[in-house]
C-alpha positions in Angstrom: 0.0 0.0 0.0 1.4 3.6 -0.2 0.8 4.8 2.7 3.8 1.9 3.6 5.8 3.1 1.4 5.3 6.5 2.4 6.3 5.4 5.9 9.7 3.8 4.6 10.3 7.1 2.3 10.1 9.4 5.5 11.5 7.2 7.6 14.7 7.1 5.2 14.8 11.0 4.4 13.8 10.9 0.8 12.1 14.0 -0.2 11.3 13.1 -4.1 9.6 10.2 -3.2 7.6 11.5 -0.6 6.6 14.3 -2.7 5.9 11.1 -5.8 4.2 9.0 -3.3 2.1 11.9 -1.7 1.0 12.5 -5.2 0.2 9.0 -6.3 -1.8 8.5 -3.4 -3.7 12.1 -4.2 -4.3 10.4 -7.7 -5.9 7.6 -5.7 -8.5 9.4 -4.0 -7.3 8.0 -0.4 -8.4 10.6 2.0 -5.8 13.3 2.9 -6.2 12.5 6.4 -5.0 9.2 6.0 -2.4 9.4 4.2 -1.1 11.8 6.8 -2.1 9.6 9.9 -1.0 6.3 8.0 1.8 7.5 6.0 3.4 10.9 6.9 3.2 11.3 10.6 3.2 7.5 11.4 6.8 7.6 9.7 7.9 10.0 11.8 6.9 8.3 14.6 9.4 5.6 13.5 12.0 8.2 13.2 11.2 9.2 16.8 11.6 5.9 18.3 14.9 4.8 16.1 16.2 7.8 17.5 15.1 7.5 21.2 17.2 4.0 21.0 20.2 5.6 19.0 19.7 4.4 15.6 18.9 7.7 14.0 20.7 10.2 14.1 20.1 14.3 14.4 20.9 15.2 10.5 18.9 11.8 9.5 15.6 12.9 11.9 15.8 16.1 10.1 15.8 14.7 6.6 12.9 12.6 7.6 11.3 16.1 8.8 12.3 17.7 5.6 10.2 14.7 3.4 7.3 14.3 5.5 7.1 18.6 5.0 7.7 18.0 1.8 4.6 15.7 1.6 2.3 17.9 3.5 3.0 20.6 1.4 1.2 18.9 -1.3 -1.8 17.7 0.8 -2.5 20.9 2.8 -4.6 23.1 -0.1 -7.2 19.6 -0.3 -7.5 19.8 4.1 -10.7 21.3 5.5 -10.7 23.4 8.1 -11.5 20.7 11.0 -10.1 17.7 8.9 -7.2 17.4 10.6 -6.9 17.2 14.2 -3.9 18.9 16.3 -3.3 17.3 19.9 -2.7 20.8 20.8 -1.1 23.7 20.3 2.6 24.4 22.4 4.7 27.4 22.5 8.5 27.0 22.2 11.2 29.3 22.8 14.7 29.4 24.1 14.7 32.2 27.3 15.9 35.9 27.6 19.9 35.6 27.5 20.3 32.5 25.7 20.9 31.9 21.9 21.0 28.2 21.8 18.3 26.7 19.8 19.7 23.3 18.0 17.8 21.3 20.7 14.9 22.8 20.6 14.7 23.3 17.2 14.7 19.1 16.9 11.9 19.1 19.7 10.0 21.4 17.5 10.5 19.1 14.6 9.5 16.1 16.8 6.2 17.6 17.7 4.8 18.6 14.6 6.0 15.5 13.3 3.6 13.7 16.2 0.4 16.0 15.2 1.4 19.2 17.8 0.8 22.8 16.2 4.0 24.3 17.3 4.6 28.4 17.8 8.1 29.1 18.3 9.2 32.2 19.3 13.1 31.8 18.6 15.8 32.6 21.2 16.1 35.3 23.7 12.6 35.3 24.7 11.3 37.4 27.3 8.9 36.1 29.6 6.1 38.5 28.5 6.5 37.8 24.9 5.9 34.1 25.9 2.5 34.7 27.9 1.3 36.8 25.1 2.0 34.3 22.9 0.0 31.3 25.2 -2.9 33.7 25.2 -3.1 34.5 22.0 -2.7 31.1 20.3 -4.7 29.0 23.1 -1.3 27.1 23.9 -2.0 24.3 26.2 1.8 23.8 26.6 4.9 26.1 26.9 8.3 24.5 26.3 11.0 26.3 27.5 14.6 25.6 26.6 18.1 27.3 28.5 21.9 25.9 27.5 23.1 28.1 29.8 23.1 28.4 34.0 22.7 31.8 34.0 19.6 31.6 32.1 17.7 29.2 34.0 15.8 31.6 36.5 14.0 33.0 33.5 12.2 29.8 33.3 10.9 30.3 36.9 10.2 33.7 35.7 8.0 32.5 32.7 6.1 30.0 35.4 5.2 32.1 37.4 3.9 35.0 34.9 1.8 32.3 33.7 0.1 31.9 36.8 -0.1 35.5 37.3 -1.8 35.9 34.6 -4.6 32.9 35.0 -3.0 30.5 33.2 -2.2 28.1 35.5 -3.8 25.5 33.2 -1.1 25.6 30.8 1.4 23.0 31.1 5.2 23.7 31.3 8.1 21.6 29.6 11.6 22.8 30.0 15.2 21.3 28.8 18.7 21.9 27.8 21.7 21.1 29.7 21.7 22.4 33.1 18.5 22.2 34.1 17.1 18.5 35.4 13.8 16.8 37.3 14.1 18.4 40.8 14.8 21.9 38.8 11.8 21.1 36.9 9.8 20.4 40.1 10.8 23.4 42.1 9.8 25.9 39.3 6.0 23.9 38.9 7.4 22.7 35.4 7.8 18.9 33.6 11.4 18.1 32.4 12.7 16.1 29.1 16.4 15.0 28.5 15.5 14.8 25.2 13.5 14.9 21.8 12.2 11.9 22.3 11.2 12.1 25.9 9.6 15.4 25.0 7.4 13.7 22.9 6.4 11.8 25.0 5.7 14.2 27.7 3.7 16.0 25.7 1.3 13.4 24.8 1.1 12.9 28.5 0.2 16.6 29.9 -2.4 16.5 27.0 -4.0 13.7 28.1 -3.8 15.2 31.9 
């Protein structure tokens, strides 16, 4: 079936075939929402577990990323408004005084690859520009990412805006180097070593 082949083609990277094998199965009539359930996203949900065990690779997840865009691209002028369903919408951005973004940029690619809407602000976020942000998009997640000590406070900074503000509903993921569980805990957030486990965490505070 395509939609396996599809899964293989994203799974490996392959952005021409993607793009062919979106098309062919277009041509077939199969319903855009399944060939994005069964073929695009459920090959980057390969590419999430090959690399939570180590078998992918950074520059190989974002190929994979690259060809399933690539195929979505194609099927987004035939999707209906409510057609497609996002598990949510989440806020990313690395915090005031940090510039790092390469691990959060992979998160981001994770998520959208697993059916999250992603905002991402950028790097050097302040904490106001990041509640704005939740209010205006309807985020039910913020993650926050810091490579650096120094920067770490600002993430208690952002919690506790949030809450300030009302929106103590919204869930908080935070990662990068220095920060860790108990830092997560003390600060009312969730914490992720990686990609992979952010994923994962995500599909858990959205079922919470």
């Amino acid at each position: 079936m395509v939609c396996d082949q599809l899964v293989e083609a994203v799974r490996n990277g392959r952005v021409k075939e993607v793009k062919e094998l979106t098309q062919s199965a277009i041509d077939q009539g199969i319903a855009p929402n399944v060939i994005i359930d069964e073929g695009l996203v459920k090959g980057m949900g390969v590419v999430g577990e090959l690399f939570g065990k180590g078998e992918m690779f950074v520059p190989e997840v974002m190929m994979a990323s690259k060809a399933m865009n690539a195929g979505m691209e194609l099927i987004k002028p035939l999707i209906k408004a409510g057609d497609i369903t996002s598990k949510g919408t989440c806020v990313f951005a690395t915090v005031k005084g940090d510039l790092h973004d390469i691990g959060k940029k992979l998160v981001v690619l994770m998520l959208e690859g697993a059916s999250f809407r992603i905002i991402d602000l950028g790097v050097d976020v302040k904490p106001q520009a990041i509640v704005d942000a939740v209010k205006k998009e309807n985020a039910s997640i913020v993650g926050l990412s810091a490579m650096l000590t120094t920067t770490m406070s600002v993430m208690k900074e952002v919690c506790d805006m949030l809450k300030e503000n009302g929106l103590d509903g919204v869930k908080v993921m935070i990662g990068g180097a220095p920060v860790s569980h108990d830092y997560a805990a003390k600060i009312g957030a969730n914490y992720a070593k990686d990609a992979t486990e952010a994923v994962e965490l995500a599909n858990r505070l959205v079922k919470n």
